[in-house]
Backbone as CSV, one residue per row, in Angstrom:
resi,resn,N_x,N_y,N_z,CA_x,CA_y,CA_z,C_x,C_y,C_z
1,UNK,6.745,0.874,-9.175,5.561,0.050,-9.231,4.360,0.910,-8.861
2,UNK,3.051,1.064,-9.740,2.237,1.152,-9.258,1.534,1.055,-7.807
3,UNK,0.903,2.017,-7.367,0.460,1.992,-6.081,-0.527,0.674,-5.869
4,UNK,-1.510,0.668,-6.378,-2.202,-0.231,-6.580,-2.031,-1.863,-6.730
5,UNK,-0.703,-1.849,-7.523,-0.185,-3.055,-7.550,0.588,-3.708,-6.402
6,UNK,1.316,-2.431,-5.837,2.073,-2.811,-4.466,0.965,-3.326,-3.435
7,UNK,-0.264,-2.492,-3.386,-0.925,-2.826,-2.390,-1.713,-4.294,-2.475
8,UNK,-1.117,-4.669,-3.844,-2.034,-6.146,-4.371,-0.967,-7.448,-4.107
9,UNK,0.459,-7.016,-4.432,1.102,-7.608,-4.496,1.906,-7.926,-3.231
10,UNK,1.922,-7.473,-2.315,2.596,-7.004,-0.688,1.370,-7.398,0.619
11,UNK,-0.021,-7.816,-0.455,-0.939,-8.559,0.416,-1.493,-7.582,1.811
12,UNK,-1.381,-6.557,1.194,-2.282,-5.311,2.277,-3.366,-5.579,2.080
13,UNK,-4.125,-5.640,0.738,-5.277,-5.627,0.166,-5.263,-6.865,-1.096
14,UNK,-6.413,-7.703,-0.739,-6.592,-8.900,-1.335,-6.932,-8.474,-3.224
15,UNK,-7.330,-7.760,-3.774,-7.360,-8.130,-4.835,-7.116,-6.126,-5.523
16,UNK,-6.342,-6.257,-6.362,-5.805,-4.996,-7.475,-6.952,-3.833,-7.459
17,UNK,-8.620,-4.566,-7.775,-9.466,-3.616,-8.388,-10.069,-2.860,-7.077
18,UNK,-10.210,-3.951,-5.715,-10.081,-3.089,-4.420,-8.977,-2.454,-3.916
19,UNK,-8.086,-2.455,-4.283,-7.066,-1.038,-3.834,-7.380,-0.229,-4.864
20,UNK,-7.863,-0.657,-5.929,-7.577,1.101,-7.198,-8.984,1.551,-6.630
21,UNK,-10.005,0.948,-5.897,-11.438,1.533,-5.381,-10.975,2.027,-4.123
22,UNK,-9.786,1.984,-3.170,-9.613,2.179,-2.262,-8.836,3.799,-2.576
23,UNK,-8.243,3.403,-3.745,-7.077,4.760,-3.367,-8.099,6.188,-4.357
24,UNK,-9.111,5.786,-5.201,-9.751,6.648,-5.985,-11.314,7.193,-4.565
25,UNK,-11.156,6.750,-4.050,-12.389,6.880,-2.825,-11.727,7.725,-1.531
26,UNK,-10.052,8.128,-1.883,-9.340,9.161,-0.810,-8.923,8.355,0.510
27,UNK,-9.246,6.987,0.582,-8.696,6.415,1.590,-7.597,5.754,1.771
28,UNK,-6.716,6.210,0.712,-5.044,5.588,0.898,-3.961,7.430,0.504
29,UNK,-3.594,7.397,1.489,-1.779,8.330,1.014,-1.012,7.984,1.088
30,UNK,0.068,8.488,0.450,1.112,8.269,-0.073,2.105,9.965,0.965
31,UNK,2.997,9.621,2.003,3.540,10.482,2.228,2.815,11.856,2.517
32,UNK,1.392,11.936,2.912,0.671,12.508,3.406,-0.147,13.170,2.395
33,UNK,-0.284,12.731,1.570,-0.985,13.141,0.164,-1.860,12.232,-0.461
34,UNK,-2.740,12.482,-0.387,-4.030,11.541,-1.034,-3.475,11.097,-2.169
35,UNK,-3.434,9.594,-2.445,-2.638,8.863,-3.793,-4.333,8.384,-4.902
36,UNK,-3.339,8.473,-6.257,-4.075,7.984,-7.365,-3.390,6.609,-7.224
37,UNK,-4.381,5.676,-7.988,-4.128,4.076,-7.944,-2.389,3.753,-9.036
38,UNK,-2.529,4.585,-9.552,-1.209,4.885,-10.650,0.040,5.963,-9.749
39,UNK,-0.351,6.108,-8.996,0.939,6.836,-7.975,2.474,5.461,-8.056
40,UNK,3.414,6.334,-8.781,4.814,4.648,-8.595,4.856,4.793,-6.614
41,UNK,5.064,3.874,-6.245,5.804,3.849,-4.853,7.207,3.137,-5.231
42,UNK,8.008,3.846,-4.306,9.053,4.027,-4.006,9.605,3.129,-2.228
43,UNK,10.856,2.758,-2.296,11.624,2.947,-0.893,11.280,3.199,0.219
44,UNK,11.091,3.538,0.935,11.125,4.770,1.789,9.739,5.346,1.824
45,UNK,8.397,5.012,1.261,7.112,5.549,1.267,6.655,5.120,2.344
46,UNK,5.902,6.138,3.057,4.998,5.756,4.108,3.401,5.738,3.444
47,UNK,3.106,4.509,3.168,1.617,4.815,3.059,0.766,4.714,4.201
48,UNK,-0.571,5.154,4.315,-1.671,5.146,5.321,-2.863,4.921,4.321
49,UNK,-3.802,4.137,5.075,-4.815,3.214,4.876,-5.578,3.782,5.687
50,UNK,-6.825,4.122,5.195,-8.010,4.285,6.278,-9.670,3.571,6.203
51,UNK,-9.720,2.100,6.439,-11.225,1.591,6.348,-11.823,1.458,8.002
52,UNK,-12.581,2.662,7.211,-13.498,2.761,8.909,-12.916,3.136,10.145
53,UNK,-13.352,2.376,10.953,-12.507,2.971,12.267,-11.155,2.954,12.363
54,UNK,-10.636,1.598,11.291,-9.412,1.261,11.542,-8.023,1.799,10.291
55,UNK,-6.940,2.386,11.285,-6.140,3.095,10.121,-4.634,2.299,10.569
56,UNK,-4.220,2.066,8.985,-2.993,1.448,9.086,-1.603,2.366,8.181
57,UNK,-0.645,2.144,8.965,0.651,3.011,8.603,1.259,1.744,8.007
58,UNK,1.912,2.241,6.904,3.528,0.945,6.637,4.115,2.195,5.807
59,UNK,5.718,1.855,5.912,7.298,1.911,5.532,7.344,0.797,4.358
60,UNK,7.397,1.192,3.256,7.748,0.709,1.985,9.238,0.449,2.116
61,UNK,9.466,-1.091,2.431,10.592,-1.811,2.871,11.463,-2.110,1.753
62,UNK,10.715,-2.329,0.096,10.782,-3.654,-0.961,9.929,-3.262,-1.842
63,UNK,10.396,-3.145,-3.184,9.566,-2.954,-4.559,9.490,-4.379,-5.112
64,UNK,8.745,-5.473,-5.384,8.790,-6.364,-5.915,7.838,-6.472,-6.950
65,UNK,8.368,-7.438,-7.777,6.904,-7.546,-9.350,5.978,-8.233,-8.543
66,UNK,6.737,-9.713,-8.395,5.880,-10.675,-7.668,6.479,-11.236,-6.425
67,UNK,5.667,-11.821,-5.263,6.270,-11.980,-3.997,5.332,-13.483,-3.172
68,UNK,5.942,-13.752,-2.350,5.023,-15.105,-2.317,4.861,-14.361,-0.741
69,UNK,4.118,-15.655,0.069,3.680,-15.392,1.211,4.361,-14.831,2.061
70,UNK,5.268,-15.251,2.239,6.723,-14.969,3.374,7.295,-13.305,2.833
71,UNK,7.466,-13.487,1.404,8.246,-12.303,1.196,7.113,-11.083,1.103
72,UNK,5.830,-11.237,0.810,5.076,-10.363,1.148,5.170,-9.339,2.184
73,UNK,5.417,-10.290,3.448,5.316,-9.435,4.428,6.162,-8.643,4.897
74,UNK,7.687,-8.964,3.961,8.802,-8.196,4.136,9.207,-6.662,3.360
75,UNK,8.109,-6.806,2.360,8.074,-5.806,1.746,7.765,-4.322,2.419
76,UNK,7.342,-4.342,3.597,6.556,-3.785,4.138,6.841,-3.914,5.825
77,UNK,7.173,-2.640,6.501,6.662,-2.673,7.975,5.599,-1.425,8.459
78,UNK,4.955,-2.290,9.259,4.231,-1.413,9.791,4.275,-0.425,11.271
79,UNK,4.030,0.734,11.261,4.064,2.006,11.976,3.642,2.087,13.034
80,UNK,3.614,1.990,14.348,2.400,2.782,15.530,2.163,4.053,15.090
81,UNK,0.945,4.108,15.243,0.954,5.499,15.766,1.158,6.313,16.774
């Protein structure tokens, strides 16, 4: 799945065209590598998020097409730093 789509569909980020502005603006990686909005994620991906002061880690739990509220959040755990 598209990076972009995961981050639309897994409810990190409320709508598709703000994550593909998020990940083309250098503020999303993929496994420590600055991601394109077309990057597939995988399993096992750690992405990082950075808006502003605040930076978020998640563990790519779940590849799903579509996911409702509940399963959203399973797709996904998130990291301390």
């Amino acid at each position: 799945m598209r990076l972009d789509k995961f981050l639309k569909v897994s409810r990190l980020i409320k709508r598709r065209t703000v994550a593909a502005e998020a990940c083309d603006g250098g503020r999303v990686s993929v496994n420590g590598k600055t991601a394109k909005p077309s990057r597939e994620v995988e399993v096992g991906d750690i992405i990082e998020m950075s808006f502003g002061q605040r930076r978020l880690r998640v563990e790519v739990l779940s590849v799903q097409e579509q996911a409702g509220k509940d399963a959203a959040a399973g797709m996904y755990r998130e990291i301390a730093d």
